[in-house]
C-alpha positions in Angstrom: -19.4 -19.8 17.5 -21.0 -19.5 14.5 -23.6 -20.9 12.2 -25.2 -21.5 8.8 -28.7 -20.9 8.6 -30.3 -24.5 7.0 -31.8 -23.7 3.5 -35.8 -24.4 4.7 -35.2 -21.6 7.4 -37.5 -18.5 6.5 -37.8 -15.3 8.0 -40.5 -16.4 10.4 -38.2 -19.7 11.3 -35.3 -17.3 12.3 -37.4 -15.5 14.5 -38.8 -18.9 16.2 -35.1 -19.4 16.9 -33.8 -16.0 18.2 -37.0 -16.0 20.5 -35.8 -19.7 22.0 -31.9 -17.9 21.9 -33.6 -15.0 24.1 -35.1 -17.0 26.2 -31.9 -19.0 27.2 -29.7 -15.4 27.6 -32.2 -14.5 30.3 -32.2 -17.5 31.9 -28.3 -18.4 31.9 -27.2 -14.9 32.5 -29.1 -14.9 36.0 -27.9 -18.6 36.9 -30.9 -20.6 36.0 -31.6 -23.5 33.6 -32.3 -22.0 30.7 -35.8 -23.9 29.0 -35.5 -27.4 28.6 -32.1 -28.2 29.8 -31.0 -31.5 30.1 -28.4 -30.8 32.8 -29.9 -27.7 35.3 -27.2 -28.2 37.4 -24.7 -27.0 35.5 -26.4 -23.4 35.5 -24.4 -21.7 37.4 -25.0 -17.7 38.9 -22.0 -15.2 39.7 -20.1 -16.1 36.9 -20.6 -12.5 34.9 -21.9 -14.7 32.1 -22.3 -13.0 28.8 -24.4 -13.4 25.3 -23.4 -12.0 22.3 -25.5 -12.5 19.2 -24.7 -11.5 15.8 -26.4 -11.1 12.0 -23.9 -12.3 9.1 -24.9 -10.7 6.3 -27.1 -13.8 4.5 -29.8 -12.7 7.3 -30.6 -9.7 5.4 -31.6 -11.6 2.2 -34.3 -12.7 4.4 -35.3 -9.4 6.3 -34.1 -6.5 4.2 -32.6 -3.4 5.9 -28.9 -4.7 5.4 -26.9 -1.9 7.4 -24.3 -0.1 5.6 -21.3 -1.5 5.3 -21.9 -4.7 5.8 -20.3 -7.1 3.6 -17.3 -9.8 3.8 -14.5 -7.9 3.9 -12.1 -8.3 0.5 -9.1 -10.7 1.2 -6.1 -8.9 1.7 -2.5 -9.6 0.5 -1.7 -11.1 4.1 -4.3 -13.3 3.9 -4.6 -17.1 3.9 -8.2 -17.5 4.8 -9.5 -20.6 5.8 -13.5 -21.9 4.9 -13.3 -23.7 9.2 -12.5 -20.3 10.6 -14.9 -17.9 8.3 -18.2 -16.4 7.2 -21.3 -17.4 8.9 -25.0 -16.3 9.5 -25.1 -16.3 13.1 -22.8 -15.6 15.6 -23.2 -16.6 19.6 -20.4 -14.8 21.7 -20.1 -16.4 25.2 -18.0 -15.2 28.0 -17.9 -16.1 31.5 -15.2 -16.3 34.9 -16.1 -19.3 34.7 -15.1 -21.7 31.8 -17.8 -24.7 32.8 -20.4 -22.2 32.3 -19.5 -21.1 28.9 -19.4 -25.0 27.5 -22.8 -25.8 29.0 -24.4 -22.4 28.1 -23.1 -23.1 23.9 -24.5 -26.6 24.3 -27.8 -25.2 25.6 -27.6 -22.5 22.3 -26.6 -25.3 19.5 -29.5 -27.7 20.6 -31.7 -24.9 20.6 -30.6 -24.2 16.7 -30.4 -28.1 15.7 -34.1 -27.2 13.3 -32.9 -23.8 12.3 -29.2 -23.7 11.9 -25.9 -25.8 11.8 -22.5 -25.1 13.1 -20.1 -23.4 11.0 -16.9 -22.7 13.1 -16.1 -22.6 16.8 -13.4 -20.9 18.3 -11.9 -21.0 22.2 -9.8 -18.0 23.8 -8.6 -16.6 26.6 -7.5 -13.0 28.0 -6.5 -11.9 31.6 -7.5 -8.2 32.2 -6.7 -8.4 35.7 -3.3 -7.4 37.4 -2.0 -8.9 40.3 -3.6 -6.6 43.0 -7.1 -7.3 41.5 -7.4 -4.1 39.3 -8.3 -4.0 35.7 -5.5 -3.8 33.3 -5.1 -3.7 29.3 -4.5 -7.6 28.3 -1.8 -9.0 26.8 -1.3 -11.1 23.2 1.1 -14.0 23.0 3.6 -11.7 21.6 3.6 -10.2 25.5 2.4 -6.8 23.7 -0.4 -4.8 26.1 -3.3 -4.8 23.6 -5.8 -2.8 23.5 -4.6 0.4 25.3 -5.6 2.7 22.0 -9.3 2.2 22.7 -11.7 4.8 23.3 -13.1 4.6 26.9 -15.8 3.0 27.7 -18.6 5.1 28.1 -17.8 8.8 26.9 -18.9 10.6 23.7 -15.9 9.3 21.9 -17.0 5.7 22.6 -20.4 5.9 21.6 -19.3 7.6 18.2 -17.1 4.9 17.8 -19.3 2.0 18.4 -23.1 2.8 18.3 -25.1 2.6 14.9 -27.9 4.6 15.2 -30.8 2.0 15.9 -28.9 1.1 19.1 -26.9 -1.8 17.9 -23.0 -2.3 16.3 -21.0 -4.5 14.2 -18.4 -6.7 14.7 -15.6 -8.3 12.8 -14.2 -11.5 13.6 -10.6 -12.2 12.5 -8.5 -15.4 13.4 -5.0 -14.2 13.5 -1.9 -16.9 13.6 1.3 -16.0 15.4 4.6 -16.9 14.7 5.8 -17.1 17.9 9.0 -19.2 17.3 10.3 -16.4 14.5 9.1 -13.3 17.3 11.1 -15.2 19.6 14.0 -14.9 17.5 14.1 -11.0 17.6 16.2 -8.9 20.4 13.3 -7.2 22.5 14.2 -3.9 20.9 13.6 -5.3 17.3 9.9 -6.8 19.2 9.6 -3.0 20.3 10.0 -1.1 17.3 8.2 -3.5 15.0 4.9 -3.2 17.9 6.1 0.9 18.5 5.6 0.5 22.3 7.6 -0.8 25.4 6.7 -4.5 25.8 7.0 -4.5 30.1 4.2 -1.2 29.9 2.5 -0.7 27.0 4.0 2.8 26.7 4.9 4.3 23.8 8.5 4.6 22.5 8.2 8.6 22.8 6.4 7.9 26.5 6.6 6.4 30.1 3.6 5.2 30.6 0.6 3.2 28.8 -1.9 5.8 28.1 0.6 8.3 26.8 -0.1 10.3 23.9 2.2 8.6 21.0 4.5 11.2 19.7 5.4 10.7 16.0 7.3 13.4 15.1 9.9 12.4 17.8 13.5 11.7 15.9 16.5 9.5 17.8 19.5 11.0 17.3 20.6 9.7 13.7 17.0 11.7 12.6 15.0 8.5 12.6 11.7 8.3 13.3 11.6 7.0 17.3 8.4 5.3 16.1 8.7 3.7 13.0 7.2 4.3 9.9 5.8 1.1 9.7 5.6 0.5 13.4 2.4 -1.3 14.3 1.1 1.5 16.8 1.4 4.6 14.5 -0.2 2.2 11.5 -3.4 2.1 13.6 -3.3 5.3 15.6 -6.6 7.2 14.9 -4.1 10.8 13.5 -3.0 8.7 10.9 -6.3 7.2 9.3 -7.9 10.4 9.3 -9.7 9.9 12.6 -11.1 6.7 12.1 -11.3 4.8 15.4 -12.2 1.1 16.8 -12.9 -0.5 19.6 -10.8 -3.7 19.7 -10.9 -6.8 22.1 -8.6 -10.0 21.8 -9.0 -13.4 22.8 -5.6 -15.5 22.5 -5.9 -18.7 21.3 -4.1 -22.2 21.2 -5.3 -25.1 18.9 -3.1 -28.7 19.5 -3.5 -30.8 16.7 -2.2 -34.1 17.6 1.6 -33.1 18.0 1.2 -29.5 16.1 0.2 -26.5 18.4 -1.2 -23.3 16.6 -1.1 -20.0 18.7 -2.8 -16.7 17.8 -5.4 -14.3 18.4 -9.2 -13.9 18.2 -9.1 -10.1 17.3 -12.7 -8.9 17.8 -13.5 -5.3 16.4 -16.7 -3.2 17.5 -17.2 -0.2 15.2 -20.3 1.4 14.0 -19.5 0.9 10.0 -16.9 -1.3 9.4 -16.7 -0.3 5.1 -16.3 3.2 6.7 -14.0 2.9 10.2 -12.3 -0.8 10.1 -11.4 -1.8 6.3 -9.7 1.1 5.7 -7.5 0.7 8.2 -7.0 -3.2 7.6 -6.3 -1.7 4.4 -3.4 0.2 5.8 -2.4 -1.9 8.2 -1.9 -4.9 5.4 -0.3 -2.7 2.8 3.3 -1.8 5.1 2.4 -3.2 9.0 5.9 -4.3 10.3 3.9 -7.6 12.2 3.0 -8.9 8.9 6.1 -10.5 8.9 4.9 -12.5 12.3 1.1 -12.6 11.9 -1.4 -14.7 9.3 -4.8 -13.9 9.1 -6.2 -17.5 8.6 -10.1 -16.5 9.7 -12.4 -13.3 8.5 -16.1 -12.7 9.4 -18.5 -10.0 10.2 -21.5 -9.9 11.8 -24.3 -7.0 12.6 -25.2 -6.6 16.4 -28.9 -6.0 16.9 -29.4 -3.7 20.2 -30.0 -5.7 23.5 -33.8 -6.0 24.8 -36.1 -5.5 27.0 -38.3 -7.5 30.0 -40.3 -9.2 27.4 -39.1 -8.1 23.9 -36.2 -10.4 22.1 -33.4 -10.5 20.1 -33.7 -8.9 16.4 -37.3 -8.2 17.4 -37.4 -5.1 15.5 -35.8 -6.6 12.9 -38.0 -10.1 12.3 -41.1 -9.5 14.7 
């Protein structure tokens, strides 16, 4: 969810509200009421409850110290941006097992902003990273394409170089992707494959066997084409084609009924430590010959700094507004 910072709120006023926001994280993400809420039973623990919170870049009019990097990305060609789905000030990212949890611990966050800020665009997803036997798996979009299996793992050198700025924190672009699933669904599964560049029952690559193998894009099928197409979605984005660059993406899927319309996509969330520097040049790429483009509208765009976490006593941005 995201918000627009009411024109009265100061510097000092933001950090009145991130303090309150703090205070709520702690409290939710343990299973407590967080302070003041009108319905403590709805706190619920053991749900792996989550807080994200996010800087759009009108914050650093008031502080200073922008990071580098961060401004609303151009639109691209693809494009057909929408105000209800874009910008904002303030981002709160909320996960949980448990979907209950997640409504009452927004309500808790958008009361607490009611003086401070006002609601700019919310947006529901889902994902399933679990397989059947219980063990973690890469998710899949609506297109049934495994998503996600080009990330850097979580926790090595490559990670951190990926995702860390150097105070601690990251930033994060938000984009709101439509799919057409009724023209995808027109395709054979082959034409599905070759546009995505990977097998669709294992995420493997057209040149592999299995998920994680290493893409091989010199392979040639037996008339001398490429086996992974030129403008195959998984050799666009592959870090050995955009000099190195790397992100670390996450997706939410999406569906939004409007009376007797239904609109399907994805909530594609990208971590990177410079977005002018790591993501826009390849959503550059990616807009310029991308075989998906023919299936996929980006109808949302935002981007949002991610202070570092805090401390037993400290709060969110404290380094930043304190």
């Amino acid at each position: 969810m995201a918000f627009k910072l009411l024109p009265g709120t100061d510097k000092a006023a933001l950090g009145r509200l991130l303090r309150s926001w703090s205070a709520n994280v702690v409290a939710l993400s343990n299973g407590r009421p967080a302070p003041g809420d009108t319905a403590p039973e709805l706190a619920n623990a053991n749900v792996a409850l989550t807080t994200t919170v996010g800087f759009g870049p009108r914050v650093f009019e008031l502080t200073g110290n922008k990071p580098a990097g961060l401004d609303e990305l151009p639109v691209m060609r693809h494009d057909r941006l929408q105000d209800e789905w874009s910008g904002g000030d303030l981002l709160i990212l909320v996960g949980a097992d448990d979907e209950l949890s997640v409504v009452h611990a927004v309500r808790r966050f958008v009361a607490d902003a009611k003086p401070f800020a006002v609601p700019a665009w919310r947006q529901t997803g889902f994902w399933n990273s679990t397989g059947p036997d219980g063990k973690p798996v890469t998710g899949r979009n609506l297109f049934g394409q495994v998503d996600g299996t080009g990330n850097p793992a979580v926790g090595t050198p490559e990670f951190d170089a990926t995702v860390w700025t150097a105070d601690g924190g990251t930033t994060l672009v938000v984009r709101r992707i439509k799919l057409n699933l009724d023209t995808w669904d027109e395709l054979t599964r082959s034409e599905q494959e070759r546009a995505v560049g990977r097998k669709l029952s294992t995420g493997a690559p057209l040149t592999g066997t299995a998920e994680h193998d290493e893409l091989d894009l010199e392979a040639r099928d037996a008339e001398g084409r490429p086996v992974i197409a030129a403008n195959a979605h998984a050799r666009l984005s592959h870090h050995s084609e955009n000099d190195g660059r790397r992100i670390f993406r996450k997706g939410l899927n999406y569906v939004h009924d409007t009376g007797t319309t239904r609109e399907s996509g994805l909530i594609f969330l990208s971590y990177q430590a410079d977005i002018a520097g790591q993501f826009l040049p390849l959503l550059t790429r990616l807009d310029a010959v991308d075989a998906l483009n023919e299936w996929t509208t980006t109808i949302g765009s935002a981007v949002f700094a991610i202070p570092p976490g805090f401390a037993a006593g400290g709060w969110l941005g404290q380094e930043l507004l304190g």
